[in-house]
Each structure stands twice: as structure tokens, then as C-alpha cells.
C-alpha positions in Angstrom: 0.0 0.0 0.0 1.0 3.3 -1.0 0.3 6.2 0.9 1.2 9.8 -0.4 1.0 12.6 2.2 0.7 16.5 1.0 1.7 18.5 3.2 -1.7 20.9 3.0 -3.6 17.6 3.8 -4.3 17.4 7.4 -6.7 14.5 7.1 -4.2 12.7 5.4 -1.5 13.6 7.7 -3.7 11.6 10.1 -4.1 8.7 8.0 -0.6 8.2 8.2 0.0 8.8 11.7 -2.4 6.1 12.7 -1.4 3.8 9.6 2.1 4.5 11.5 0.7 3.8 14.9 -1.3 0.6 13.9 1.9 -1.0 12.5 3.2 -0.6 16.1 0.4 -0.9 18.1 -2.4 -2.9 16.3 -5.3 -1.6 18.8 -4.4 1.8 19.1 -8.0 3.5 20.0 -6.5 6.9 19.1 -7.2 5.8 15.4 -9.7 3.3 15.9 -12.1 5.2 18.1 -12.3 8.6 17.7 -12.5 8.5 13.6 -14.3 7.2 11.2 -14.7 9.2 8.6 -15.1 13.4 8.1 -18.4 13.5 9.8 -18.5 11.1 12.4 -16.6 12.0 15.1 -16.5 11.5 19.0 -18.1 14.3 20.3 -19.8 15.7 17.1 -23.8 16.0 16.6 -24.4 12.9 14.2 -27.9 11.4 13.5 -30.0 12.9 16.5 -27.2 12.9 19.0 -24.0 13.0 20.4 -21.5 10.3 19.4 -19.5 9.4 22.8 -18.6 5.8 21.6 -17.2 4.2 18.3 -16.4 0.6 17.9 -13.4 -1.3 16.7 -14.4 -2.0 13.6 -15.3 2.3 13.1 -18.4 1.3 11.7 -21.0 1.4 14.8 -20.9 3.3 18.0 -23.0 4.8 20.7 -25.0 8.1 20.2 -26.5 10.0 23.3 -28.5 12.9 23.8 -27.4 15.9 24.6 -29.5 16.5 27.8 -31.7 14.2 30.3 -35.0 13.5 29.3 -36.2 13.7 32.2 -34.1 14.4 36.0 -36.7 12.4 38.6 -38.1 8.8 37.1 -38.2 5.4 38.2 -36.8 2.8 37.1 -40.0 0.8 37.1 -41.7 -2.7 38.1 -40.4 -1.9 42.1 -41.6 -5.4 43.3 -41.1 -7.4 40.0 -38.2 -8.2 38.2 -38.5 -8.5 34.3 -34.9 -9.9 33.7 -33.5 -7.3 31.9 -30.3 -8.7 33.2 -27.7 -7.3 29.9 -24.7 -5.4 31.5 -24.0 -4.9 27.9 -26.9 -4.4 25.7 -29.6 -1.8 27.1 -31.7 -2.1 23.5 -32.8 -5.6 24.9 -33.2 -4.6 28.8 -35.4 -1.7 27.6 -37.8 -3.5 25.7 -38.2 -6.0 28.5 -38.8 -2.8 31.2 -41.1 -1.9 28.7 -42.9 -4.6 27.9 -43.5 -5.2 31.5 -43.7 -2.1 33.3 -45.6 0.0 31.1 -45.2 3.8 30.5 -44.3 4.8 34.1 -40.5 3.5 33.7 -37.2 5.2 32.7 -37.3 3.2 29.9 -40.5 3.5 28.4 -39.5 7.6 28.6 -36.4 6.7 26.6 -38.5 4.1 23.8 -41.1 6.8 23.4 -38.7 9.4 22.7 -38.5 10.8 19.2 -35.3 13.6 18.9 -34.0 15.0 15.6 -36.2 12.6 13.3 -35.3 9.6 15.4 -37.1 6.8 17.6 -35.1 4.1 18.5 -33.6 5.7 22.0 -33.3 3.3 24.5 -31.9 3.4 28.2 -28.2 2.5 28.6 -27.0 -0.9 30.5 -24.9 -0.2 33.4 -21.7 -0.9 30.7 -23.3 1.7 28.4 -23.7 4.3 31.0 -19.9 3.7 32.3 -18.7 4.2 28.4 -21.1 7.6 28.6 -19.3 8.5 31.9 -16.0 8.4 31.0 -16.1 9.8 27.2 -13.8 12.8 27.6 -16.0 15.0 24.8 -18.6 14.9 27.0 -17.4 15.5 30.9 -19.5 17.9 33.0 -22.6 17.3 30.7 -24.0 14.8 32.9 -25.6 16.3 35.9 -24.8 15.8 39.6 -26.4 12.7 40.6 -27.8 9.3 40.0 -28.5 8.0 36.4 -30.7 5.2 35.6 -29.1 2.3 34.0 -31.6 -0.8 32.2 -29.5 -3.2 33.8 -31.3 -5.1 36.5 -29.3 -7.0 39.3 -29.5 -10.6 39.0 -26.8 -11.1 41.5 -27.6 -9.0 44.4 -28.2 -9.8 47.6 -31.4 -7.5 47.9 -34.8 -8.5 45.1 -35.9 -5.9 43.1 -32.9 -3.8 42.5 -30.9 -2.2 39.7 -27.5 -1.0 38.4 -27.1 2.7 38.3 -24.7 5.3 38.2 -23.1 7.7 41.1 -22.0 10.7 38.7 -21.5 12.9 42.3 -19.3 9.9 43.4 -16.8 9.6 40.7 -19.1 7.5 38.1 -19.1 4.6 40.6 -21.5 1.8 39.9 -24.5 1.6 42.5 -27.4 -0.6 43.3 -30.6 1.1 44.4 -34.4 0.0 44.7 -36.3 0.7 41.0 -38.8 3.1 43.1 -36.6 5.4 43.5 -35.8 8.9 41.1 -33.5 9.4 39.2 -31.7 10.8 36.0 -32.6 9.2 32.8 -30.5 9.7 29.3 -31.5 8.3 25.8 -29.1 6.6 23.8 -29.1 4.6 20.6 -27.0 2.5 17.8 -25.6 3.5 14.2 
């Protein structure tokens, strides 16, 4: 592969910085992560949203919105649990909140939600709401408190809890009882 770098180019002055890097270091995240092409970009407005999360293969990612939908909600279902057990996968946990617990859940707020010409928003696992947490593009948007995750806990010692998040404590993973209120942001997939 030949790779011919103008001097004016500063887009391909990146290509070959990270084609350098990638020799070295095959999963460099500074070039797998924060570009895939000229308009999506880690912190940049792309299809309804924020982009806080690209994938290794710079083809999918996370998107978030760029304020809470709501700031006091519950999680929903307090004395039932509907096995949305996915650290990993909040699309699947919210349509199990929501298929069970009706309209009066964090999720149901975040499946309802249509922003910018787009309806597939969904409430972030407890994995997807660490990755929000800690994307630097997008420190001191979250407010201070406790955000919602979709992640129920299957292995805790109380019934009828759920993962959330302790922004005011340093993004630290929490368990709390789903009648309780708290932040809820929408995310979804390209």
C-alpha cells in the first residue's frame, strides 16, 4: 500500500500517523475510536445525537442525547423483576422494562422518545452508561447525581434492584431499589 501525504492535507496527515501507529500498536483506540470518517466524530452531533462511543471496527458506535429526558423517574416494576439482566446491551433490557412495566418507567420515557427525526432511543445498560461517563467529549454534561441504567441486578443480595450510576461519586456503579428517582439519558446505535 502506497500512501502519499501532501503537506496541506491534514486529514491525510492523520491517516498516516495512525497507519504508523497501527503498525506498532495494532489496537491503538487513538485511530480506531475517535474517527471514522469526516463526519463522524466523538463528540460531534451525528444522526440525532451526540457520538460518545465508536467501535473497533469504526463502523458502529453509541449516540446520546445531549440533555436528560427527564431528571426524577423510576426505574419501574419496584416489586417485580423483568430480567433485563444485559450489562452490555440496554436495547434488549429496555424492551423488557417496557414490555413489562408499562409507560411509568425510565425506559419506556427513553423508547417513546422521538429527537431530531429519530425513535429508536433506549436506556443505557450499566456498561453503556460507564462508556457515557467516561467519554472525555462529553465531561461535566451529565448532571450531579444518580442516572438510571436498564441493567437489573440478578446477582444481588437484595430482590428488586438495579444497576445505576453515582456521577457525584466519581461515576461509581451503584445498586438502588427501582422506586426510586433518578436521571434518565436516551441513547441509541448506528
Amino acid at each position: 500500500m502506497t500512501l502519499i501525504i501532501r503537506p496541506y492535507s491534514y486529514q491525510n496527515l492523520y491517516k498516516f500517523i495512525c497507519y504508523i501507529f497501527l503498525l506498532i500498536i495494532p489496537d491503538m483506540l487513538f485511530c480506531q475510536s475517535t474517527r471514522i470518517n469526516d463526519s463522524i466524530v466523538i463528540g460531534r452531533y451525528f444522526e440525532g445525537g451526540i457520538v460518545f462511543y465508536i467501535d473497533e471496527t469504526g463502523q458502529h458506535g453509541l449516540i446520546v442525547t445531549d440533555k436528560d429526558i427527564s431528571s426524577k423517574s423510576e426505574f419501574g416494576c419496584p416489586e417485580m423483576e423483568v430480567y433485563a439482566n444485559s450489562m452490555d446491551n440496554g436495547q434488549i433490557n429496555t424492551y423488557l422494562i417496557n414490555k413489562n412495566c408499562g409507560i411509568s418507567s425510565a425506559a419506556s420515557q427513553c423508547i417513546n422518545l422521538t429527537l431530531n427525526g429519530y425513535d429508536d432511543w433506549y436506556l443505557p445498560s450499566i456498561d453503556e452508561l460507564v462508556l457515557l461517563y467516561k467519554a472525555p467529549v462529553l465531561e461535566g454534561s451529565l448532571e450531579i447525581g444518580i442516572y438510571w441504567s436498564s441493567t437489573e441486578c440478578k446477582s444481588c443480595d437484595r430482590q428488586y434492584v438495579s444497576w445505576a450510576l453515582d456521577v457525584k461519586s466519581g461515576g461509581k456503579r451503584i445498586t438502588s431499589y427501582k422506586d426510586k428517582e433518578f436521571h434518565v439519558r436516551a441513547v441509541r446505535k448506528f
